[in-house]
Every structure is written in structure tokens, then in C-alpha cells.
PQR file with spaces between the fields and no chain letter, atoms N, CA, C, O and H, PARSE charges and radii, in Angstrom:
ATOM       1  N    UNK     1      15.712  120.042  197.399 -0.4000 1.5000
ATOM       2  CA   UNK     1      14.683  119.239  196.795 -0.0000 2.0000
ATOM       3  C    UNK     1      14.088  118.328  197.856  0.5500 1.7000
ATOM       4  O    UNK     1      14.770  117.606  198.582 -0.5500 1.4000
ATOM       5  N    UNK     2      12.913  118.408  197.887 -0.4000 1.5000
ATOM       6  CA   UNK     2      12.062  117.775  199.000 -0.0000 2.0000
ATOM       7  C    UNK     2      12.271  116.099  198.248  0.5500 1.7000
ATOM       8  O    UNK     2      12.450  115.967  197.038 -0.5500 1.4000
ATOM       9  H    UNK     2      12.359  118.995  197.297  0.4000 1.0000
ATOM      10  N    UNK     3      12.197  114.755  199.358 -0.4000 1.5000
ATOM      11  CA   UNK     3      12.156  113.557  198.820 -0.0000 2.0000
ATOM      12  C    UNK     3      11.411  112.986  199.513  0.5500 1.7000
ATOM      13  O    UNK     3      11.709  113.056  200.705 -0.5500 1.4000
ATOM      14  H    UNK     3      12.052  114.863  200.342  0.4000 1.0000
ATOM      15  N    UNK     4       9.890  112.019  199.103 -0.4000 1.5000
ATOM      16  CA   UNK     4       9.503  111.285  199.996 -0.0000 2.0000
ATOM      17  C    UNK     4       9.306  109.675  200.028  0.5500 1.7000
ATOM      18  O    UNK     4       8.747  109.148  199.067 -0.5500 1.4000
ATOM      19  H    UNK     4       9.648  111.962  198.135  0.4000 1.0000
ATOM      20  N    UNK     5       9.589  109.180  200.711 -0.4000 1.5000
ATOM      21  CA   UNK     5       9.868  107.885  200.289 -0.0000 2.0000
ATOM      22  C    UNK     5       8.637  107.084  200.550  0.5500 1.7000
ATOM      23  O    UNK     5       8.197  106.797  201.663 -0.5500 1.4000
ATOM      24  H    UNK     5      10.043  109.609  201.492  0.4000 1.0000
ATOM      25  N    UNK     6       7.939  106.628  198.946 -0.4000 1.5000
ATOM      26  CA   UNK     6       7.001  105.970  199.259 -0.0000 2.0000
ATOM      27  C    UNK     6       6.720  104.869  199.988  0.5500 1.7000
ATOM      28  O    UNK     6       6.687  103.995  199.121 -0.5500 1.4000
ATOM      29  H    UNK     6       8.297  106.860  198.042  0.4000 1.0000
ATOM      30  N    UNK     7       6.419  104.167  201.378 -0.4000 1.5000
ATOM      31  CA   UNK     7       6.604  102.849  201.978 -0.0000 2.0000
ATOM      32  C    UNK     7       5.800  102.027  200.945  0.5500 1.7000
ATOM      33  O    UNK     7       5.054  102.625  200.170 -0.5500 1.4000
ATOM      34  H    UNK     7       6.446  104.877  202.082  0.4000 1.0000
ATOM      35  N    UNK     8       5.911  100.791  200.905 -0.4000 1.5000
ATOM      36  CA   UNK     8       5.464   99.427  200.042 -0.0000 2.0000
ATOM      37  C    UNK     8       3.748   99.252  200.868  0.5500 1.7000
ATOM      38  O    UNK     8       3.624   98.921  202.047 -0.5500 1.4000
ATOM      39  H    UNK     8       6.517  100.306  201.535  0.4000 1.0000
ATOM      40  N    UNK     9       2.781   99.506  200.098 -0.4000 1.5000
ATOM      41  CA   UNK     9       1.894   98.990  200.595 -0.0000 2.0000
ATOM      42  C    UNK     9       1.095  100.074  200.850  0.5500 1.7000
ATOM      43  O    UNK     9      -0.092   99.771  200.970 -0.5500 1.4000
ATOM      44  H    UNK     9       2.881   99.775  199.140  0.4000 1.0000
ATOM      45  N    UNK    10       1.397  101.445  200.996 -0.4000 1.5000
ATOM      46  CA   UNK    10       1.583  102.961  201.266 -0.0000 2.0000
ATOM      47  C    UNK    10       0.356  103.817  200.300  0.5500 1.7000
ATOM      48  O    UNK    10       0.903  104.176  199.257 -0.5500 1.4000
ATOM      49  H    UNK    10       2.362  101.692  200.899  0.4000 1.0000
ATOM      50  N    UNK    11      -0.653  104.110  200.322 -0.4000 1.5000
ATOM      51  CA   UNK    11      -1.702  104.452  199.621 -0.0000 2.0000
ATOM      52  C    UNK    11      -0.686  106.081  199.075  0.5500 1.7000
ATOM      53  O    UNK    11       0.182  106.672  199.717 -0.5500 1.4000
ATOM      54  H    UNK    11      -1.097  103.818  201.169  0.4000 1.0000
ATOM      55  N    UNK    12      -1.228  106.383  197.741 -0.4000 1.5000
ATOM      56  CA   UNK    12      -0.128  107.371  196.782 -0.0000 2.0000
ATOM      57  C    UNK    12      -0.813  108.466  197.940  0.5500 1.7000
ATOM      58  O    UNK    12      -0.289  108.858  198.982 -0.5500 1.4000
ATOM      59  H    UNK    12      -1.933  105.903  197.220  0.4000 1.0000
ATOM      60  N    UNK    13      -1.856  108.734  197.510 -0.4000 1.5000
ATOM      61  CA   UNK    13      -2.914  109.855  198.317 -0.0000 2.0000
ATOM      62  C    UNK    13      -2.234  110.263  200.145  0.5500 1.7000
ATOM      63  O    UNK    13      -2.035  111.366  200.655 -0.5500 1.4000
ATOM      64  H    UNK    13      -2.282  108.416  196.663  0.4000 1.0000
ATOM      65  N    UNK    14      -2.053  108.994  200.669 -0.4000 1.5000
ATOM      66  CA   UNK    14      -1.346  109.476  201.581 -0.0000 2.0000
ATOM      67  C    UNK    14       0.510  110.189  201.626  0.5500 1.7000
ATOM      68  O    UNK    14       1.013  111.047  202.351 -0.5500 1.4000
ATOM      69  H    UNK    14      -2.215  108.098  200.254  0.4000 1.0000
ATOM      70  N    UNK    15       0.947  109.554  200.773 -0.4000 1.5000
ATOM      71  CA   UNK    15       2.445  109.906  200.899 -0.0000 2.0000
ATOM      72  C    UNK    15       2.216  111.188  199.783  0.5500 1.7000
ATOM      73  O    UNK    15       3.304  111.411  199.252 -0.5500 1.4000
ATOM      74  H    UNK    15       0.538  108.857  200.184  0.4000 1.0000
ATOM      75  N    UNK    16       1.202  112.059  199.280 -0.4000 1.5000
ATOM      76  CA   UNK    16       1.121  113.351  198.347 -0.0000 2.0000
ATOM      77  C    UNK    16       0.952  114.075  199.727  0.5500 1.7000
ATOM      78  O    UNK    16       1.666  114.982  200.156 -0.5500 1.4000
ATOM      79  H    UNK    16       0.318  111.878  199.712  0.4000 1.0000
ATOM      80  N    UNK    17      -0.078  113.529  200.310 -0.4000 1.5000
ATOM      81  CA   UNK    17      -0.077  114.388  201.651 -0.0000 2.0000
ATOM      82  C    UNK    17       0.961  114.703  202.381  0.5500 1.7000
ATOM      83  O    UNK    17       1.121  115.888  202.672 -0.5500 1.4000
ATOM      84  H    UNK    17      -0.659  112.793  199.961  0.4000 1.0000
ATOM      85  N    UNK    18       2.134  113.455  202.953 -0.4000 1.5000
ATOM      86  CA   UNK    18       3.567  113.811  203.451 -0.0000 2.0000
ATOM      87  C    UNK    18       3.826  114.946  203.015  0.5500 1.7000
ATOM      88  O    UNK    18       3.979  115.887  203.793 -0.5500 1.4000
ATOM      89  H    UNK    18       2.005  112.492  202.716  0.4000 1.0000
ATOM      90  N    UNK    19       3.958  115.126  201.313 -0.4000 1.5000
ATOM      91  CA   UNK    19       5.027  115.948  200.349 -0.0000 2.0000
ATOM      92  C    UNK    19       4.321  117.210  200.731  0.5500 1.7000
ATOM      93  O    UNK    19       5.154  118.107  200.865 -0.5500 1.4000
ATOM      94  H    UNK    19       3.834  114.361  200.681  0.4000 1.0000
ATOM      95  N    UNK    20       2.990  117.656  200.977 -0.4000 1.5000
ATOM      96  CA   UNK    20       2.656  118.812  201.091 -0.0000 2.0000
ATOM      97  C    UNK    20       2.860  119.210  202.539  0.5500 1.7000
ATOM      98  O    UNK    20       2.478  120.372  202.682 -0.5500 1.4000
ATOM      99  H    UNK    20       2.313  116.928  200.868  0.4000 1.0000
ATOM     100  N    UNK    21       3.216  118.803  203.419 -0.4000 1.5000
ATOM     101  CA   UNK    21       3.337  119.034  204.502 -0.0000 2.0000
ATOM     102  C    UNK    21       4.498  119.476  204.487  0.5500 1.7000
ATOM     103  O    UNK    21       4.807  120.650  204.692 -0.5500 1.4000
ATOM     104  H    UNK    21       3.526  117.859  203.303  0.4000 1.0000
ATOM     105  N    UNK    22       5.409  118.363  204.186 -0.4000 1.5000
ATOM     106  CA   UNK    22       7.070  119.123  204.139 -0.0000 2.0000
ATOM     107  C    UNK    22       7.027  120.237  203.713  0.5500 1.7000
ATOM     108  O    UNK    22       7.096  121.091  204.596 -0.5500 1.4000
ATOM     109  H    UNK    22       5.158  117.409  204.019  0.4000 1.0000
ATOM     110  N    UNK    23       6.929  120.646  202.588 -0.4000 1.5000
ATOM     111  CA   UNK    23       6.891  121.990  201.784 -0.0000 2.0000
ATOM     112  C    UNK    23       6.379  122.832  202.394  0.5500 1.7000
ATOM     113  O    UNK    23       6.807  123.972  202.580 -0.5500 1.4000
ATOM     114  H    UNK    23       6.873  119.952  201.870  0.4000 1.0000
ATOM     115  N    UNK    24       5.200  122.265  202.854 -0.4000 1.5000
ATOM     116  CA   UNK    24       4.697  124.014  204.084 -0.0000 2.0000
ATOM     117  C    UNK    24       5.624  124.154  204.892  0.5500 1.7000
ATOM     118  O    UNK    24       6.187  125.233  205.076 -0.5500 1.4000
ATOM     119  H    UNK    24       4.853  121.339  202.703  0.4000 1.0000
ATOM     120  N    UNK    25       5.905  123.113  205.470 -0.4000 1.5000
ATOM     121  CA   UNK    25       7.536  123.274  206.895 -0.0000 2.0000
ATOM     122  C    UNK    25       8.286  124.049  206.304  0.5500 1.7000
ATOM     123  O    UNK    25       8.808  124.952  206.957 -0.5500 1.4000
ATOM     124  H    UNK    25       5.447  122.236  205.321  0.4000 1.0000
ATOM     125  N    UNK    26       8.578  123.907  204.780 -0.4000 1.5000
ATOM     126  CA   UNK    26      10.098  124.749  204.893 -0.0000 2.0000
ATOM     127  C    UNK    26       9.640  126.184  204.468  0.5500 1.7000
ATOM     128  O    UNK    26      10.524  126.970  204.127 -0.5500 1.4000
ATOM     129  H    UNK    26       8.154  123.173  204.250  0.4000 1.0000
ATOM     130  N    UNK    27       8.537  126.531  204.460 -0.4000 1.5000
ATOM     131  CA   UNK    27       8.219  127.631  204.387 -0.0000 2.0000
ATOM     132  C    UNK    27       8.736  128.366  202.897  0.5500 1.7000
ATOM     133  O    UNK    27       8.808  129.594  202.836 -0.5500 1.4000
ATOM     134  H    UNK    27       7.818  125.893  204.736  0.4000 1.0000
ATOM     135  N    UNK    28       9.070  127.538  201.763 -0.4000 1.5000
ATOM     136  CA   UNK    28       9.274  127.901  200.616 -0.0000 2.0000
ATOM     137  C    UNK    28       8.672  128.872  199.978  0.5500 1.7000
ATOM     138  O    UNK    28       9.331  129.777  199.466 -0.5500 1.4000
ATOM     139  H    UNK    28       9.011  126.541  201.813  0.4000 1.0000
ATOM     140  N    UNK    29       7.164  128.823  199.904 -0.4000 1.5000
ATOM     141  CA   UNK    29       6.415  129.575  199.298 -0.0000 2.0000
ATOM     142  C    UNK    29       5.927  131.415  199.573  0.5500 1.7000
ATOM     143  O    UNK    29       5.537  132.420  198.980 -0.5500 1.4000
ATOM     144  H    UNK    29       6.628  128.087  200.319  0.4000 1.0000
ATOM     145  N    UNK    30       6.446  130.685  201.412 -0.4000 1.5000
ATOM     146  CA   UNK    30       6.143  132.273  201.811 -0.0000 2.0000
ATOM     147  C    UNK    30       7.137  133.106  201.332  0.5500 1.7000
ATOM     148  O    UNK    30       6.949  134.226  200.857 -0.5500 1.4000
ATOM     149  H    UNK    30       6.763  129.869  201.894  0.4000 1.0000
ATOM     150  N    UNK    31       8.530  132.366  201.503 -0.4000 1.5000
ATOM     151  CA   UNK    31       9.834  133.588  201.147 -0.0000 2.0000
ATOM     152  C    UNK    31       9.604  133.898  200.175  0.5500 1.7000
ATOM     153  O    UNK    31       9.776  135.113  200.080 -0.5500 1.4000
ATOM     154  H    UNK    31       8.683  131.457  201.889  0.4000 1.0000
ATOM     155  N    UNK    32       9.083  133.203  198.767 -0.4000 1.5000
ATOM     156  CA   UNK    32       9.062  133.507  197.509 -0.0000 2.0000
ATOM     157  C    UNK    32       8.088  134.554  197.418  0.5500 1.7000
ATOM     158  O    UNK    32       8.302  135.464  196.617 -0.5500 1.4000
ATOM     159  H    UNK    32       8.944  132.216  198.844  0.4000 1.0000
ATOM     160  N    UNK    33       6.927  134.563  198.202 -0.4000 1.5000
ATOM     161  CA   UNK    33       5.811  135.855  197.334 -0.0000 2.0000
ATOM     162  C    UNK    33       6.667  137.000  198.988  0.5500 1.7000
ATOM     163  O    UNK    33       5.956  137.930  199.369 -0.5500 1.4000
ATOM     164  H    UNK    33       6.754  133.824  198.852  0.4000 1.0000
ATOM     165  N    UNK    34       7.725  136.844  199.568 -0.4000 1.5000
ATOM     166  CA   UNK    34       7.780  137.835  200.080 -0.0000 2.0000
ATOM     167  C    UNK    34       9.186  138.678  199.167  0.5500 1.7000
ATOM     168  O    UNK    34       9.556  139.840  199.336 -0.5500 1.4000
ATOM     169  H    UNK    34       8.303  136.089  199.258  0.4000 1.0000
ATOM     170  N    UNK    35       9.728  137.707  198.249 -0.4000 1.5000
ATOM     171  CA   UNK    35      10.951  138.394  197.854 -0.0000 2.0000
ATOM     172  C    UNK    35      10.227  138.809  196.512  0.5500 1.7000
ATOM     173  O    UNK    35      11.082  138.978  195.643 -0.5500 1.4000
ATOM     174  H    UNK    35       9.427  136.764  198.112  0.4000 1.0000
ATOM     175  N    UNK    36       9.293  138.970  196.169 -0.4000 1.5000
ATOM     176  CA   UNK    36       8.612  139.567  194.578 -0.0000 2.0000
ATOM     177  C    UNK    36       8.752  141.029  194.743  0.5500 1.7000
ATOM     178  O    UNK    36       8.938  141.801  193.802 -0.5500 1.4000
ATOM     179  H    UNK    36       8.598  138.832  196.875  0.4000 1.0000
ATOM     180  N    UNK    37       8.635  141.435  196.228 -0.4000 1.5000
ATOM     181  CA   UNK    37       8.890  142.948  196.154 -0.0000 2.0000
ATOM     182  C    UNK    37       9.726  143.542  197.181  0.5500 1.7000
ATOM     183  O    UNK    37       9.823  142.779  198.142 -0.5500 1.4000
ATOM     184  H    UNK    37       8.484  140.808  196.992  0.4000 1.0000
ATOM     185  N    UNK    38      10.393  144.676  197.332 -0.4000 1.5000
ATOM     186  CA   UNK    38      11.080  144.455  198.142 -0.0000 2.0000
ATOM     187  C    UNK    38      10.212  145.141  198.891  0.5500 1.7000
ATOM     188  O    UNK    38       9.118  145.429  198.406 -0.5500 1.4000
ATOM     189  H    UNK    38      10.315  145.296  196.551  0.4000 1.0000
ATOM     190  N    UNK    39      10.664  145.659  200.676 -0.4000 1.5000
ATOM     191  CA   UNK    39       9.271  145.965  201.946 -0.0000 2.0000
ATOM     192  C    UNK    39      11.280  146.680  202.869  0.5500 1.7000
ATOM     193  O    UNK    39      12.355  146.222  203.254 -0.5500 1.4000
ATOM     194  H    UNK    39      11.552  145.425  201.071  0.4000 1.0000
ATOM     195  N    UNK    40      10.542  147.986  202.735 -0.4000 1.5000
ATOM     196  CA   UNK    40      11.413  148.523  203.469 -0.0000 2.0000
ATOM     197  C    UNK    40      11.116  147.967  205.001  0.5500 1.7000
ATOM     198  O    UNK    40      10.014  147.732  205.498 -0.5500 1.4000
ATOM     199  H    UNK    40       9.668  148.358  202.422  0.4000 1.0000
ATOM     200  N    UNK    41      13.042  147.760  205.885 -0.4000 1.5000
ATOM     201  CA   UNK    41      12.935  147.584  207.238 -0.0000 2.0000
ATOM     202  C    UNK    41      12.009  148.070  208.105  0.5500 1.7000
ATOM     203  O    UNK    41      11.638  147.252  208.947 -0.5500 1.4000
ATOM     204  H    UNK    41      13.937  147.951  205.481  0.4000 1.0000
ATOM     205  N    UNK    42      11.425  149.365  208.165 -0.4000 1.5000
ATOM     206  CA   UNK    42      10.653  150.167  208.856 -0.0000 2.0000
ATOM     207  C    UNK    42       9.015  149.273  208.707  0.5500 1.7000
ATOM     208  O    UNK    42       8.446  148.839  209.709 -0.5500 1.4000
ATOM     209  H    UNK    42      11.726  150.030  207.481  0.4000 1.0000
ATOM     210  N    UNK    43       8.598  149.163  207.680 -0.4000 1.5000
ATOM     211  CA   UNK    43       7.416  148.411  207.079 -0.0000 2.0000
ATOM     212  C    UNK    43       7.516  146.961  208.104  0.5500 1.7000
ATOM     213  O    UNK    43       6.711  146.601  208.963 -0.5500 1.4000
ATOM     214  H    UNK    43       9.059  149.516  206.866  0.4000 1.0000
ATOM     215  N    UNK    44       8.443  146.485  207.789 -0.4000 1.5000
ATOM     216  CA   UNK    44       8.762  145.104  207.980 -0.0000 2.0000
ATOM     217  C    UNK    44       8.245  144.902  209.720  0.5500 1.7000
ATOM     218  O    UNK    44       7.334  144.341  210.329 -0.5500 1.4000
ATOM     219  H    UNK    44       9.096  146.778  207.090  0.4000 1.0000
ATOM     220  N    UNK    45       9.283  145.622  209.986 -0.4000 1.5000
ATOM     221  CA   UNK    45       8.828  145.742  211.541 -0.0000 2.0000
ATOM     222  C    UNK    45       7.552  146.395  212.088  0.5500 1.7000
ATOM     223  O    UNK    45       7.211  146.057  213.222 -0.5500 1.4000
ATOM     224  H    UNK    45      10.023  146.078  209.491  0.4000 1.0000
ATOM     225  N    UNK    46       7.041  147.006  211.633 -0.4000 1.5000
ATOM     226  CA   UNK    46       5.631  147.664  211.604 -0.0000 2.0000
ATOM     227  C    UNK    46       4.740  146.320  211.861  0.5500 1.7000
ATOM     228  O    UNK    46       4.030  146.077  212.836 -0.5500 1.4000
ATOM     229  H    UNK    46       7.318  147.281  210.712  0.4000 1.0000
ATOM     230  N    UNK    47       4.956  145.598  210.821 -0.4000 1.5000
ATOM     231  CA   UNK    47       3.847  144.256  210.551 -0.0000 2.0000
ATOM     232  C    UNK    47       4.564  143.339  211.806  0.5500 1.7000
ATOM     233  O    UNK    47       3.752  142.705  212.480 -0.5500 1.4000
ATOM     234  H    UNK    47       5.533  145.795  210.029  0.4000 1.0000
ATOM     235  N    UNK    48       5.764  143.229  212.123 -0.4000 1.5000
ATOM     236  CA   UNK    48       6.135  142.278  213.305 -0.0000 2.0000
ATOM     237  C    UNK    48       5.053  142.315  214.336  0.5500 1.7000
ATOM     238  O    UNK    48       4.259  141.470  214.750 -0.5500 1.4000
ATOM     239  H    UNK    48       6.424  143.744  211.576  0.4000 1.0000
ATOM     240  N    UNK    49       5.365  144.017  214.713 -0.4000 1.5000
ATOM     241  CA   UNK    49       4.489  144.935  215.995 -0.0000 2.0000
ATOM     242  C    UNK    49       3.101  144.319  215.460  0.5500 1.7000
ATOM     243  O    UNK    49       2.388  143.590  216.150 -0.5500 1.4000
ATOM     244  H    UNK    49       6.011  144.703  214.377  0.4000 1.0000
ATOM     245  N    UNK    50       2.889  144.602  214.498 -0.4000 1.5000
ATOM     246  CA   UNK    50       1.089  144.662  214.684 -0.0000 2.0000
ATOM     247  C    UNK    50       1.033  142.779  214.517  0.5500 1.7000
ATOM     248  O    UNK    50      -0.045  142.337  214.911 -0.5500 1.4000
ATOM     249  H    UNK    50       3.467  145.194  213.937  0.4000 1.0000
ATOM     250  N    UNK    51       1.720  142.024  214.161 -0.4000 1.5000
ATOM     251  CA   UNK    51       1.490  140.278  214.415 -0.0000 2.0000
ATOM     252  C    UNK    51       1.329  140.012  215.971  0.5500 1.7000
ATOM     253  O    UNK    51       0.516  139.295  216.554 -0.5500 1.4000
ATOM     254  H    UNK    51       2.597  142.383  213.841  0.4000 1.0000
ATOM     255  N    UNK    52       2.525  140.941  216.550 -0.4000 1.5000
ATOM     256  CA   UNK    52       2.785  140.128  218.370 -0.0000 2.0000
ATOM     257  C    UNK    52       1.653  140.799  218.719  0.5500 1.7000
ATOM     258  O    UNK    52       1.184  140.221  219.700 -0.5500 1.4000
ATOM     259  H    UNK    52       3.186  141.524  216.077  0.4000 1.0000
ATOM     260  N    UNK    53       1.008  141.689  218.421 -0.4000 1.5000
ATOM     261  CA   UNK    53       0.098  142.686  219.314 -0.0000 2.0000
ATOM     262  C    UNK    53      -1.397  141.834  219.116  0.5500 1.7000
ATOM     263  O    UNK    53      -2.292  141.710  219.952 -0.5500 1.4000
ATOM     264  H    UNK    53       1.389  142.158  217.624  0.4000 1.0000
ATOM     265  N    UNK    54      -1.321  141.136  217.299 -0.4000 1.5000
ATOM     266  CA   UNK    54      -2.379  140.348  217.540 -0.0000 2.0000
ATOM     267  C    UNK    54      -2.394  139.301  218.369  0.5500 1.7000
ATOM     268  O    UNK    54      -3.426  139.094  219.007 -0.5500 1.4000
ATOM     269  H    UNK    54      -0.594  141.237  216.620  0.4000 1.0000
ATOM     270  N    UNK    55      -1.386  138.531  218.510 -0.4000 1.5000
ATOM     271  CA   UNK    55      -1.111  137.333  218.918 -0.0000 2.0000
ATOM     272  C    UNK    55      -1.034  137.463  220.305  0.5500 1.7000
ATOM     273  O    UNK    55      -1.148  136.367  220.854 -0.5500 1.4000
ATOM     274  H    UNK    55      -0.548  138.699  217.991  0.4000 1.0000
ATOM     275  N    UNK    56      -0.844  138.632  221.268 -0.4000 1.5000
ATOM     276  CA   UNK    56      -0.959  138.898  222.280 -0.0000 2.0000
ATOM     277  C    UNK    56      -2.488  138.816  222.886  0.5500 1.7000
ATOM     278  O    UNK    56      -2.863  138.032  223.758 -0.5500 1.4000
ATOM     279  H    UNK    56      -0.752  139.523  220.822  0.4000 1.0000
ATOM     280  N    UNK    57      -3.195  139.708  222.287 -0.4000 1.5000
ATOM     281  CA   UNK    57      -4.415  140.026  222.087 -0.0000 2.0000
ATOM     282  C    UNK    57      -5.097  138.626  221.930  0.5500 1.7000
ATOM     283  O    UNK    57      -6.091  138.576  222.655 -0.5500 1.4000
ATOM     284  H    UNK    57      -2.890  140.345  221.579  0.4000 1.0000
ATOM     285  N    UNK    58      -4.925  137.652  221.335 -0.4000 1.5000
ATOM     286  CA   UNK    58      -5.624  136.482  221.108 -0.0000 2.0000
ATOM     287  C    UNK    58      -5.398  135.474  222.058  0.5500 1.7000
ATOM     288  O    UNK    58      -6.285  134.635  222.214 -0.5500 1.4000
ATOM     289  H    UNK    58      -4.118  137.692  220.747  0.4000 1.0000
ATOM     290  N    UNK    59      -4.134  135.391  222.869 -0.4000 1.5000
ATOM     291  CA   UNK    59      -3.915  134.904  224.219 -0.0000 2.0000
ATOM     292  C    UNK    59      -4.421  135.040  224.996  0.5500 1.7000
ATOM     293  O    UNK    59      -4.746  134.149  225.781 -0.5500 1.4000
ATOM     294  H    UNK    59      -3.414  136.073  222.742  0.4000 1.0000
ATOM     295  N    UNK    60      -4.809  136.724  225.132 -0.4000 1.5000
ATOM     296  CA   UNK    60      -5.182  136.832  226.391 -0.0000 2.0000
ATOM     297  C    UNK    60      -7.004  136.314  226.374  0.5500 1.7000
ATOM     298  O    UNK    60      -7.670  135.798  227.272 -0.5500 1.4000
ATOM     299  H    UNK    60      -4.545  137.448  224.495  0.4000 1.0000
ATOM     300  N    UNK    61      -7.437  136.768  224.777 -0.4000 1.5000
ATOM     301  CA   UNK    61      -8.893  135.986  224.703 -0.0000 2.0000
ATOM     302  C    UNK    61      -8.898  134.628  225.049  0.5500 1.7000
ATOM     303  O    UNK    61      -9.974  134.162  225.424 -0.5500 1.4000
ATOM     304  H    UNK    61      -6.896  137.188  224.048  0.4000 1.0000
ATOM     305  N    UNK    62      -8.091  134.028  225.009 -0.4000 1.5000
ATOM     306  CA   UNK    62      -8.082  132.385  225.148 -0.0000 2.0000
ATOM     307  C    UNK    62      -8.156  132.364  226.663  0.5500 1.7000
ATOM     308  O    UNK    62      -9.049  131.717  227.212 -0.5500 1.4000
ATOM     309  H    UNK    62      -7.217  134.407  224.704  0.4000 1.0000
ATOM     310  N    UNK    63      -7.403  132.934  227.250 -0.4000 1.5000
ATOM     311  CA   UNK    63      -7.356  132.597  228.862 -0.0000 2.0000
ATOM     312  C    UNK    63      -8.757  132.668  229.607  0.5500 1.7000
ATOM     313  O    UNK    63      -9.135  131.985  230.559 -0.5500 1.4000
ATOM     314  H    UNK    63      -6.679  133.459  226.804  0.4000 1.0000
ATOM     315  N    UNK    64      -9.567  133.880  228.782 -0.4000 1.5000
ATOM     316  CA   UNK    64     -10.890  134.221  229.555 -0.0000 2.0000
ATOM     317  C    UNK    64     -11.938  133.063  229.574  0.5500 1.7000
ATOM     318  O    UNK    64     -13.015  133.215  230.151 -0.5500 1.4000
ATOM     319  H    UNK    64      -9.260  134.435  228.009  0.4000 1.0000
């Protein structure tokens, strides 16, 4: 259970913002829509390959 401790003086709007931040950190939401189905190993790693290959690919655009 996520907890955030409101400081005294502390606008609500900002400390809702904290709470959504944490929650993206722990990455809750992704595991959940990834365990709705199951994704055979072979699949799984397929999408690894094609993430690093983007992410490779987008490095090397950055350098130019």
C-alpha cells in the first residue's frame, strides 16, 4: 500500500501528484494488464529483441 504523507501547509493537488508518481515507480499497473493473459517465453523475448533494437536505433539517432 502506497502512503503519502501530507506536509502541513502542503497544497492537496500537489501531494495527489506525489501519489501518482509513486505508483508509476512501482510499476503496478503494467504487471497487472501484463498478467490478464498469459505471452508465451518465445513471444516475450521476441518483444525484448525488437525494444533493445528500438532503443538502439534511437541512440544512435540521438548521437547524429
Amino acid at each position: 500500500m502506497l502512503i503519502v504523507q501530507v506536509k502541513e501547509g502542503e497544497n492537496i493537488d500537489r501531494a495527489i501528484k506525489r501519489y501518482r508518481r509513486k505508483y508509476r515507480d512501482t510499476k503496478l499497473l503494467k504487471e497487472i494488464r501484463n498478467r490478464k493473459e498469459y505471452t508465451k517465453p518465445s513471444v516475450a523475448r521476441r518483444e525484448q529483441l525488437k525494444k533493445a533494437q528500438y532503443k538502439e536505433q534511437y541512440l544512435l539517432e540521438q548521437e547524429k
